[in-house]
C-alpha positions in Angstrom: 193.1 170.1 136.6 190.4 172.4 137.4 189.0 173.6 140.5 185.7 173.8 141.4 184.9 177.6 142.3 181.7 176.6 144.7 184.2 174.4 147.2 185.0 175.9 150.4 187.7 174.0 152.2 186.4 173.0 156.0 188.7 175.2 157.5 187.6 178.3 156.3 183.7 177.3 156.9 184.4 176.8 160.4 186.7 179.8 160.6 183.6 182.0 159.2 181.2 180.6 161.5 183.0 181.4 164.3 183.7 185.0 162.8 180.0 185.8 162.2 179.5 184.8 166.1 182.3 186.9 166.6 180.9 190.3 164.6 177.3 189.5 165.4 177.4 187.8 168.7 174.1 186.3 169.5 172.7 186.4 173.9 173.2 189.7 174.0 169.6 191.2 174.0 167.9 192.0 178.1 166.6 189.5 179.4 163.1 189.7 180.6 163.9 187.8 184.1 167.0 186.6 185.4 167.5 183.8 187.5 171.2 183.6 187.9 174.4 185.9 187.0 177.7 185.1 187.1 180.8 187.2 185.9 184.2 185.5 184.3 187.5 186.8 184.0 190.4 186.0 182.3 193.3 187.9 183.2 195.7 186.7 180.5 193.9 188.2 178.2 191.6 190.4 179.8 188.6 188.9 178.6 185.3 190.2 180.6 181.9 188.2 180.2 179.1 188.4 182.0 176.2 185.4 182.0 172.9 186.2 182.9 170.0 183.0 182.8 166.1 182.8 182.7 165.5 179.8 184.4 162.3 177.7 184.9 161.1 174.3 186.1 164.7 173.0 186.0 165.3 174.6 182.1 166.7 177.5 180.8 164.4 179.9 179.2 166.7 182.4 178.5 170.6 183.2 178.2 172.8 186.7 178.1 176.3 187.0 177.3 177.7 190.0 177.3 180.8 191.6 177.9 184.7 192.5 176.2 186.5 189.7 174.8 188.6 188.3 172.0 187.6 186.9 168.9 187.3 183.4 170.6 185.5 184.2 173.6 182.9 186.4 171.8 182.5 183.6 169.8 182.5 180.9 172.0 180.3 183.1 174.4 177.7 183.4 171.5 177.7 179.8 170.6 176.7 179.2 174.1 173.8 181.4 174.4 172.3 180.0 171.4 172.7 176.3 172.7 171.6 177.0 176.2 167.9 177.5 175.8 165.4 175.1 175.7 168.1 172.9 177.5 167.9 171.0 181.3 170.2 172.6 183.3 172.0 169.3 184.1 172.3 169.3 180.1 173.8 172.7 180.0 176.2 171.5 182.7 177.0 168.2 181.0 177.6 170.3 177.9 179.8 172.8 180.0 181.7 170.0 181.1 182.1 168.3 177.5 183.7 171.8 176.0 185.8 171.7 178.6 187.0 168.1 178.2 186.9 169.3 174.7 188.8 171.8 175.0 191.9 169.7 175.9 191.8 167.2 173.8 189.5 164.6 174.8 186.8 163.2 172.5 183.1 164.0 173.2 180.8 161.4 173.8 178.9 159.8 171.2 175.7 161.6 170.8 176.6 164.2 172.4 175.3 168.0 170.5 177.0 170.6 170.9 176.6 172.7 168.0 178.2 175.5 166.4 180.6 174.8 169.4 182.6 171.8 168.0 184.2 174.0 165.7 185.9 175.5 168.2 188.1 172.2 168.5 191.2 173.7 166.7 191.2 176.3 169.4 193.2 173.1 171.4 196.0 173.2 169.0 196.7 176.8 170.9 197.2 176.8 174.1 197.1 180.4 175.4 193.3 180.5 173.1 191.9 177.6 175.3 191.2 179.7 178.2 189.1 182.3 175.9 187.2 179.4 174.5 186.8 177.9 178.0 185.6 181.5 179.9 182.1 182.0 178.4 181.4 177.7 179.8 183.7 177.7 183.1 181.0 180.8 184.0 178.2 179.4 182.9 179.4 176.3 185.2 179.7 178.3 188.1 176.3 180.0 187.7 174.5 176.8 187.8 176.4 176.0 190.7 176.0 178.7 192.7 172.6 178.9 191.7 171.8 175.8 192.8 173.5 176.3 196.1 171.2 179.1 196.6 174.5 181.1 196.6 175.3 184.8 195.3 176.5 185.6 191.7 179.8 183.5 191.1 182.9 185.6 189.6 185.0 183.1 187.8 188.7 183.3 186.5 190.6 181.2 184.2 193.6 181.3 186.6 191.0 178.4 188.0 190.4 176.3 185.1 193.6 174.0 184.4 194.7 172.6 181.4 
């Protein structure tokens, strides 16, 4: 039986989409204005990220991630700042909030886009990963959040987000 040459198997597409995010991460040019930082931690790992938003009329201009982190934080970090912009923030918290569910195994809802970022799914199957993936959108979260509370930058660790 032959094999057809041209056939990449799923797997490896969504493995090299999340290593081109990973070796050319995207949010990572200045930002002409920000609105709201926040900086994530994840201690396990010792994963750094920084997100910095643009933010006008109730929409993100803008995102920034930038930072040290693992293959799958960089990634997942990337993915983000591509998605964000463009985007309500209660879409960019209901999409925070769907990675996160995600993220442990639950379904997202029908209709629901979230991009490049579903292929970070398999990233469930490993436990210890999940809080890399998670990072770059429990910060993002706590941005919003402390942005809308008029608050100062949020710091956010993983040793918050639970399984």
């Amino acid at each position: 039986m032959s094999q057809d040459r041209g056939f990449v198997p799923l797997d490896e597409l969504y493995r090299e989409v999340i290593l081109d995010h990973y070796r050319r991460p995207r949010g990572r040019a200045p930002l002409s204005r920000v609105d709201v930082t926040a900086h994530g931690h994840n201690p396990l790992c010792g994963d750094e990220i920084d997100v910095a938003l643009a933010l006008a009329d109730g929409h993100i201009e803008a995102a920034r991630v930038t930072g040290h982190g693992c293959a799958i934080c960089t990634a997942s970090g990337s993915i983000m700042a591509e998605l964000l912009p463009g985007r309500s923030t209660a879409q960019a918290e209901e999409a925070a909030e769907a990675f996160r569910r995600m993220m442990h195994g639950e379904p997202l809802a029908p209709g629901l886009d979230l991009g490049d970022a579903e292929l970070l799914e398999g990233v469930q199957r490993f436990p210890v990963r999940v809080k890399c993936a998670l990072l770059p959108w429990m910060t993002l979260r706590d941005a919003l959040a402390a942005h809308r509370a008029g608050a100062a930058p949020a710091v956010t660790s993983t040793e918050e987000v639970t399984p």
